[in-house]
ZAFI-859962 format. One line per 5 residues: number of its first residue (from 1); their letters; for each residue x, y, z of N, C-alpha, C. Coordinates in steps of 0.2 Angstrom, whole numbers, plus 5000, padded with zeros to 4 digits. Layout:
N
NUM> a> X Y Z X Y Z X Y Z | ...
This chain:
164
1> xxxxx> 6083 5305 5376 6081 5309 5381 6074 5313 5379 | 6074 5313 5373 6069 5318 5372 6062 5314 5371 | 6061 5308 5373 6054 5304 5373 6055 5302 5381 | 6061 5303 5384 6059 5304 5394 6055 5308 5396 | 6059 5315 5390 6053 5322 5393 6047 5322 5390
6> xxxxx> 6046 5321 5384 6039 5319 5384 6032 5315 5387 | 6035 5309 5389 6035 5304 5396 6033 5309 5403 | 6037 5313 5404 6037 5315 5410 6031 5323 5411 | 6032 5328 5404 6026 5331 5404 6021 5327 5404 | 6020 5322 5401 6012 5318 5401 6010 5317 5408
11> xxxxx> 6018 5314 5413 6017 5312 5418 6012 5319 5422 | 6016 5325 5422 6016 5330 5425 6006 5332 5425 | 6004 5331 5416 6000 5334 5414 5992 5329 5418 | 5993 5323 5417 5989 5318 5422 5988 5322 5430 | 5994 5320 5432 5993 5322 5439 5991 5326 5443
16> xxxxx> 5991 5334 5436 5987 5338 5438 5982 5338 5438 | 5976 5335 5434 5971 5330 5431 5970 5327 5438 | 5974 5322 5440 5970 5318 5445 5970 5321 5452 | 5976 5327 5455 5973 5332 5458 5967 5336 5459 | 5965 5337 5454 5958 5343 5454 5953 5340 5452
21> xxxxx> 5953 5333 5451 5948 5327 5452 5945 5324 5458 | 5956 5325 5463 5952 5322 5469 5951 5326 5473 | 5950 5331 5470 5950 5337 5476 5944 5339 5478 | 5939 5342 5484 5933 5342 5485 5930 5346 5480 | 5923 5344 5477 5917 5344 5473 5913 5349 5477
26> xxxxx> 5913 5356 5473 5909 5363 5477 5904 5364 5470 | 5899 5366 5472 5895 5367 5470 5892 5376 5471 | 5892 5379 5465 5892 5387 5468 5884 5387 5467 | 5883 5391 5472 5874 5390 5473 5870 5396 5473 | 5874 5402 5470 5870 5408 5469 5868 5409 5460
31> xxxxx> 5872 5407 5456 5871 5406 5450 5865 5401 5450 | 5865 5397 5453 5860 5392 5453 5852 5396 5458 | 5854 5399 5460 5848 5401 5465 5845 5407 5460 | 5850 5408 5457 5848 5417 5451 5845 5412 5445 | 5848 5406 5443 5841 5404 5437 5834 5401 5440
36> xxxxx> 5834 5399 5446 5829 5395 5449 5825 5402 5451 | 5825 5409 5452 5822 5413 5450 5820 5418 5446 | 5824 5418 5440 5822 5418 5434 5816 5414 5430 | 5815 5408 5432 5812 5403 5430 5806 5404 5433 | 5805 5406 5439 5800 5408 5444 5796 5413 5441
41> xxxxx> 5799 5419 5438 5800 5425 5436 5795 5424 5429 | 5798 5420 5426 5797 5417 5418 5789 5413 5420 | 5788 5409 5422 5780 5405 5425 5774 5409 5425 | 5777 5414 5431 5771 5419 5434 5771 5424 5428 | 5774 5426 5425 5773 5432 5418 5770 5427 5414
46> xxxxx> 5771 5423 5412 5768 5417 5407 5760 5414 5409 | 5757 5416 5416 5753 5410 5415 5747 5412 5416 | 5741 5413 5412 5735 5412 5415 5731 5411 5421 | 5732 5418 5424 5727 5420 5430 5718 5422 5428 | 5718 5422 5424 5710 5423 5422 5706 5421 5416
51> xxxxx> 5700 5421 5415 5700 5419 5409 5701 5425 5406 | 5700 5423 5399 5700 5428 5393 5695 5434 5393 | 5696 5440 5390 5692 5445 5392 5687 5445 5385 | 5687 5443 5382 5682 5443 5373 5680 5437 5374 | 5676 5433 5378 5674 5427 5378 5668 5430 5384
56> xxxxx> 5661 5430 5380 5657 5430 5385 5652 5424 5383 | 5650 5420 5391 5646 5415 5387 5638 5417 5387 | 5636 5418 5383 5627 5419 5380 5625 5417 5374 | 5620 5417 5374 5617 5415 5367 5614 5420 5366 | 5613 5422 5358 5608 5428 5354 5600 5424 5356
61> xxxxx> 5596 5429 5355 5588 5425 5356 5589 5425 5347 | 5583 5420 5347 5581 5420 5339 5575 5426 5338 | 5577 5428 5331 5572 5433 5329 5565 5429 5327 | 5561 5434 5330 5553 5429 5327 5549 5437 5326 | 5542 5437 5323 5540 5443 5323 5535 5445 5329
66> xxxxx> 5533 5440 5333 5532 5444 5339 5536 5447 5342 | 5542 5447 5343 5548 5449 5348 5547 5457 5346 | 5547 5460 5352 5546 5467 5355 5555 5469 5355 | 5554 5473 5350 5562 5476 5355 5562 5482 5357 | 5568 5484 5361 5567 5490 5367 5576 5495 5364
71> xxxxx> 5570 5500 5361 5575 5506 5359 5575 5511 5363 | 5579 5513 5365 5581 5521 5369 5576 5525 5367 | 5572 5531 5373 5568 5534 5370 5572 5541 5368 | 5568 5543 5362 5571 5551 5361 5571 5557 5367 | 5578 5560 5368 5577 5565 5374 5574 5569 5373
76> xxxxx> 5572 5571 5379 5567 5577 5382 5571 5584 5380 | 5571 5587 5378 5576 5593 5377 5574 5599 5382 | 5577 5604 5382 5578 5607 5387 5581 5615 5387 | 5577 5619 5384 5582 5624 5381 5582 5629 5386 | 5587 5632 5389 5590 5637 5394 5590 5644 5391
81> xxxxx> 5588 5649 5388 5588 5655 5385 5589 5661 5390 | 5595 5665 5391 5596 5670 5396 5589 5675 5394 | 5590 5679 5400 5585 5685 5399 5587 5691 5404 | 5588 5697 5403 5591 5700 5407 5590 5700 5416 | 5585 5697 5418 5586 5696 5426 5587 5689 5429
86> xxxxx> 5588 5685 5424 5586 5676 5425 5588 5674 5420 | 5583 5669 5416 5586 5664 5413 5575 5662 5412 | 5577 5660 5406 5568 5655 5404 5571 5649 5401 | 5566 5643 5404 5568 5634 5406 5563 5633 5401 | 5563 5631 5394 5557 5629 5391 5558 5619 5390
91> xxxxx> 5553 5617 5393 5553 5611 5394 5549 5607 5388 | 5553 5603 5383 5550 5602 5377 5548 5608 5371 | 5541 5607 5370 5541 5611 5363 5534 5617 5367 | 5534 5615 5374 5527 5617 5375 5526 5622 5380 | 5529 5619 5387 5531 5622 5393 5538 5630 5394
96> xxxxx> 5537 5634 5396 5544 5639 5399 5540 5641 5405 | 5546 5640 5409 5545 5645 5416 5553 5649 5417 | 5550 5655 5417 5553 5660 5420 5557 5659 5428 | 5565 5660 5426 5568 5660 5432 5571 5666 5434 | 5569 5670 5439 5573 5677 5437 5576 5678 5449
101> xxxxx> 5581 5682 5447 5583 5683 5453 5579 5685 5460 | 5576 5686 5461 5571 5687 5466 5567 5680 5469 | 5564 5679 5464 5560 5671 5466 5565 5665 5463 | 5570 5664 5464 5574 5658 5462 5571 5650 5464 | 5571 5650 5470 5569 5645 5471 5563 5643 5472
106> xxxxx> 5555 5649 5470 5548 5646 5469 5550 5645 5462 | 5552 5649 5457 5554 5646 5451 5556 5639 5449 | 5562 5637 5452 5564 5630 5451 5560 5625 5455 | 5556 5627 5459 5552 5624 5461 5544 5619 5456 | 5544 5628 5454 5539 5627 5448 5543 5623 5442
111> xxxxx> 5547 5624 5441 5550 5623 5434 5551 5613 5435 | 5551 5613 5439 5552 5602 5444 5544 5599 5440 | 5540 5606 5444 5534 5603 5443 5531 5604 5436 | 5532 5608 5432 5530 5607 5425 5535 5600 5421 | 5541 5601 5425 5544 5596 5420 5541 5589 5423
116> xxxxx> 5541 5587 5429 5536 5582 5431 5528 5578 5426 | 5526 5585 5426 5519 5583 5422 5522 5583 5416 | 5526 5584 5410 5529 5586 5404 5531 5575 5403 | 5532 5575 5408 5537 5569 5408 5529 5564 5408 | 5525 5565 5413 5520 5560 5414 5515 5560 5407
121> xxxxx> 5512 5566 5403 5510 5566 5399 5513 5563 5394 | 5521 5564 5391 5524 5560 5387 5526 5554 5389 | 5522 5551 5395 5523 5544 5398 5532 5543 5397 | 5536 5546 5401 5542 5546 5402 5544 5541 5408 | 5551 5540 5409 5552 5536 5415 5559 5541 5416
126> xxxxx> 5562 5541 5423 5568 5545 5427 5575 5542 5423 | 5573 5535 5418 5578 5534 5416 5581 5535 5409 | 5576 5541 5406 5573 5542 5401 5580 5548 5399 | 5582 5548 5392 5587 5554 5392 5586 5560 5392 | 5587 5565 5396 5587 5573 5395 5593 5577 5393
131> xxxxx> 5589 5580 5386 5597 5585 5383 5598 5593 5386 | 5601 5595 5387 5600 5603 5390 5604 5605 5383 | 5600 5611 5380 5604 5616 5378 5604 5621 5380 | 5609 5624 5381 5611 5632 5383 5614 5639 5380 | 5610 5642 5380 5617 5648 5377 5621 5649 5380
136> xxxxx> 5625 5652 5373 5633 5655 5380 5630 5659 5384 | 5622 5665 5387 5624 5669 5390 5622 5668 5397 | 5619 5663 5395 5616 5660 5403 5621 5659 5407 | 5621 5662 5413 5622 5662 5420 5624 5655 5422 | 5632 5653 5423 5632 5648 5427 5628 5645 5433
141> xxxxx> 5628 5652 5438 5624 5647 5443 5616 5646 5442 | 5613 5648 5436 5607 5645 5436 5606 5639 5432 | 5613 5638 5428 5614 5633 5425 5613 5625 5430 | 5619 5627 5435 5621 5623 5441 5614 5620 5444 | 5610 5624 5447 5605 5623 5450 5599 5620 5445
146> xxxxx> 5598 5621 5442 5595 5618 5436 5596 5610 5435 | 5604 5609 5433 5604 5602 5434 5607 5598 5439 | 5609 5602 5445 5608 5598 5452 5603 5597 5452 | 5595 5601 5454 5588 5600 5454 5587 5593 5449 | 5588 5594 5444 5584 5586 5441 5589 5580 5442
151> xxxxx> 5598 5580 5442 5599 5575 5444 5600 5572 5453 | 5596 5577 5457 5594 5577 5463 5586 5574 5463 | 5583 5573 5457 5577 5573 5459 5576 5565 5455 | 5582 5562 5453 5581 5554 5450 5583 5556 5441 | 5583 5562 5439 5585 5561 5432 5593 5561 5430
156> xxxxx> 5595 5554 5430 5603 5553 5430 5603 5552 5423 | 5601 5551 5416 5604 5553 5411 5603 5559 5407 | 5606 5565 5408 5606 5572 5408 5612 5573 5404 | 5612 5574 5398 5617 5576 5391 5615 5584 5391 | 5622 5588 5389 5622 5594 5387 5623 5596 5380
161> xxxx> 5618 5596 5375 5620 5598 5368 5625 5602 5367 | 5629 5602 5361 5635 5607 5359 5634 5610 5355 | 5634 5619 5356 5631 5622 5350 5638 5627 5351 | 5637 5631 5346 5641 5636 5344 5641 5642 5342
């Protein structure tokens, strides 16, 4: 008896077996929809939308001794010194015009046109660099006006010295 019941669980154990075999074939499609966007996810983080940024194409010119090269000119300085009613603009090593509260704007007026001729004597260009320096005691607003006037007037490289 004891190899009938042997016999008969195997039987039992098959038939489960061929039950869940014939049973309908489902297929679950959100696991499957969740790796098909992972994948998705994986590609676009992975792939080459641009070229590379340290890849630029040019060539060096070759050195020879006629070649001209083009260095930055030295700035124009520009020292702002307080004075008890204004402020004095000395342009370079040469020119100061007096800025004082009463005439402000013939002054700044003045001070466009000295620094104009200053710039055309030393054969300057607008694109040339201008450094200001200022004391601490100098008055904000004639600081202000000072250089909105020259970066109003085309002088866009305008550096402020750091002193102490």
């Amino acid at each position: 008896m004891g190899i009938l019941n042997n016999v008969n669980s195997q039987k039992d154990i098959f038939s489960t077996l061929d039950r869940s075999s014939q049973g309908s074939f489902t297929l679950r499609m959100a696991p499957l929809i969740d790796i098909i966007f992972l994948l998705l996810i994986f590609f676009l983080v992975t792939a080459n939308w641009r070229p590379k940024e340290s890849f630029l194409p040019f060539q060096l010119p070759t050195a020879s001794a006629d070649t001209k090269t083009i260095i930055k000119a030295e700035p124009l300085v520009i020292a702002i010194k307080s004075i008890s009613a204004g402020c004095v603009v000395q342009i370079g090593q040469s020119v100061a015009v007096e800025i004082v509260d009463e005439t402000t704007d013939e002054n700044l007026a003045l001070m466009m046109e000295k620094l104009k001729q200053c710039m055309v004597q030393q054969k300057r260009f607008t694109s040339d660099p201008i450094e200001i320096v200022c004391e601490r005691e100098v008055k904000w607003q004639y600081l202000a006006k000072i250089y909105n006037l020259m970066y109003g007037s085309g002088l866009t490289d305008i550096t402020f010295a750091m002193t102490e």
